[in-house]
Structures are given as C-alpha cells and as structure tokens.
N, C-alpha and C positions, 0 to 999 in steps of 0.2 A: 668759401666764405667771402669771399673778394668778388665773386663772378655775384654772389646774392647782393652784397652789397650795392653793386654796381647797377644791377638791373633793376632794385629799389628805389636806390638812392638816386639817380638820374633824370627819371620822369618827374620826382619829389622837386627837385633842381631846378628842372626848368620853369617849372608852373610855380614854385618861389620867386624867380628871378624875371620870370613875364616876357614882353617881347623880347627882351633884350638877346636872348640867347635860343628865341624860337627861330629865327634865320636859317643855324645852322643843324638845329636841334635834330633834324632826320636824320641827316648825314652821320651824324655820332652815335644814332642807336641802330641805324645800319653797321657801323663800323664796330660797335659792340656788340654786335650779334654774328658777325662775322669770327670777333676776337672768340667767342664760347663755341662758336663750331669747332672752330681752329683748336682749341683747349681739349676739346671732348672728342676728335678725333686722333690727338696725339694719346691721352688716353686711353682710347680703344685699343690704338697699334700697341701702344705700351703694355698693356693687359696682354693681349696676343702672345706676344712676345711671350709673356712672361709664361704664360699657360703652355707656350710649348716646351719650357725651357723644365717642367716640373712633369712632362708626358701627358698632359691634358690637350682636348681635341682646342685647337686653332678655331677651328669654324665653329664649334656652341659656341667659345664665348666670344668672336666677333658677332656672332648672328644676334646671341644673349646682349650685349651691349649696344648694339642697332637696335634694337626692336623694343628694350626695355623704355627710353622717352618715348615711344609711339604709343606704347600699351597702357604706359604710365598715364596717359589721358583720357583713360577711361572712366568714367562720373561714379564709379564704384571708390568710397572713401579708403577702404583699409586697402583694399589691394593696390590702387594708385600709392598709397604713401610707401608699400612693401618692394615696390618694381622702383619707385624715385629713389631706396636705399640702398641698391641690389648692387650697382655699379659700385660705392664706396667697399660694400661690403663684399664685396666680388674682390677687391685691389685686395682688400686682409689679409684673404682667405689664400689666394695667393704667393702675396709677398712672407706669409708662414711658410708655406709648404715650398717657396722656394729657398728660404733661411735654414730649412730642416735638411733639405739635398745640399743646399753649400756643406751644412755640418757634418748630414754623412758620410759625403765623397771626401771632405778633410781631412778624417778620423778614420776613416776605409783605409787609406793609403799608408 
C-alpha cells in the first residue's frame, strides 16, 4: 500500500508544487524505483526461502515471481490483473502451508 501510495502520490506532488521541487524531482523517482526493486526482490528471496522450507520447487516460484510483473503487462485486462495478484497470493498460500508444517512437526514430537 505504501509503494502504491508512493508511486501515485509523488508525480501528484510535484506538478502541485511546480518548479519548486522539479530540480530534484528525477533523482527521487529514480531513488523510488530503486527502493520497490529492492522491496520486491527481498520478497522474491523471502518467498524462496519460504517454498523450500514447506518442499516446494525453489526455481517455479523464483522463476513464477520474475516473470509474473513481466507478464503482467500484457494488454490482456483479466489476466494482467490475475499474474499483478499472484505474488500476494503466492506469500498466503505459503505462509499457510508453512504454519501447518510448524504445527505438525510440533505435535509429531
């Protein structure tokens, strides 16, 4: 919500605000485009992680989470919005199935 925020609210920003803040105005949506790579490939690793930690294949969902904002831009309306959700819904679906192996190996023992 904060990276949408952000990437909305910015350009909004500056063309309110006029020259005053067009100077540096590159610089900072460079550095915020920097900051959401940096976010979305901790992300990625973090998913990784997590998919092996539950015996799910490493590489679908690194490959699946590379490739889903690429695919995502294709002019096709529902399937674009289906691959933009897939990532959140990918963390879920995970972080279940890894809350279900904490509880069995728990209760196993």
């Amino acid at each position: 919500m904060t990276a949408f925020l952000l990437n909305h609210g910015w350009p909004l920003f500056v063309r309110l605000t006029g020259p005053a803040y067009a100077r540096w105005a590159g610089g900072v949506e460079i550095a915020l485009a920097a900051a959401f790579l940096g976010a979305y490939a901790w992300f990625a690793y973090a998913a990784t992680v997590a998919a092996g930690r539950v015996g799910r294949s490493r590489v679908l969902v690194l490959g699946w989470l590379l490739t889903a904002p690429v695919l995502a831009l294709v002019p096709i309306p529902l399937i674009s919005t289906i691959l933009q959700a897939s990532p959140l819904s990918l963390k879920f679906i995970l972080a279940a199935e890894l809350r279900a192996t904490i509880h069995e190996r728990t209760f196993a023992d």
